[in-house]
N, C-alpha and C positions, 0 to 999 in steps of 0.2 A: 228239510230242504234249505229254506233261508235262518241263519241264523241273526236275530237281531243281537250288537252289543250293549249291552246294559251295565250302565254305573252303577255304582250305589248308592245314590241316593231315587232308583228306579224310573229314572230319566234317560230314555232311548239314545243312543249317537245316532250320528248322522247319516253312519257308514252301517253297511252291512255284504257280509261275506254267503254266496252260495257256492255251497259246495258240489252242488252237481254240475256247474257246467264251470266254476274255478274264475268268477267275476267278482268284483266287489263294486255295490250300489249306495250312491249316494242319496240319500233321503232328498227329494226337493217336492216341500210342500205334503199332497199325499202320494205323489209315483216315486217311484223309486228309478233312478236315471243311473244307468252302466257305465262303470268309469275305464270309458276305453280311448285311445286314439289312434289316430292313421299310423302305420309304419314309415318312420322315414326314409327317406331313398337313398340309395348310396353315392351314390353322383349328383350332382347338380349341375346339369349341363345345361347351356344357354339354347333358349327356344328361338329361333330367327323366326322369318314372315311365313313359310310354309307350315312349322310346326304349331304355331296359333291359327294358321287356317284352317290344318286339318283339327285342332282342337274345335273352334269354332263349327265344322261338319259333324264333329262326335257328339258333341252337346246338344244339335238342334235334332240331326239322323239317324243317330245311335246311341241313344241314351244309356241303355243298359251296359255297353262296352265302357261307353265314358265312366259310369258309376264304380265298374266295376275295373277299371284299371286306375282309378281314383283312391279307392277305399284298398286295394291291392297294393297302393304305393308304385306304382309300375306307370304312371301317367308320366309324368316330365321326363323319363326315360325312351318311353316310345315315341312321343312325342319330338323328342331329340335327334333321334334316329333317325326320323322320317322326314325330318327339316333338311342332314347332313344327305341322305339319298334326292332329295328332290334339288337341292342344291348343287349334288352333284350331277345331275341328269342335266341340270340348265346349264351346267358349264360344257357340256357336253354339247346340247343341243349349238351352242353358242359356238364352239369350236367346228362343227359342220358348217351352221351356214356362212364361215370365212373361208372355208375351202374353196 
């Protein structure tokens, strides 16, 4: 399963590769820590007041969506999204009540 790599002078590295699920681990201490990171996103679009509000809702509300559109790399996206629709909904509302 896990292969440890060994020097030779029969001193362990740091790293170790498993091959069944295709991970490589870093020895820290006695656990051994997965050397992954989050995917990064393609856009970097700017969050205004709505899209930290509704981050703020995710976080406290809906934890699991937040984690999970977090770790998916798809947070500052949707986030984005929902800023540009609620901003444009208030431009909206705002053009009615001058009518």
């Amino acid at each position: 399963m896990c292969e440890y790599i060994i020097l030779e002078d029969n001193i362990m590295e740091k790293y170790i590769y498993d091959e069944s699920n295709g991970l490589w681990y870093e020895l820290q201490g006695d656990y051994d820590i997965p050397c992954i990171t989050l995917p990064a996103e393609k856009d970097n679009k700017p969050i205004g007041l709505w899209g930290q509000r509704h981050k703020c809702y995710l976080q406290e509300h809906k934890k699991a969506l937040y984690t999970t559109l977090l770790t998916s790399g798809k947070l500052n996206s949707c986030l984005a999204d929902i800023d540009e629709q609620a901003t444009a909904r208030e431009i909206i509302n705002a053009e009615l009540i001058y009518i």
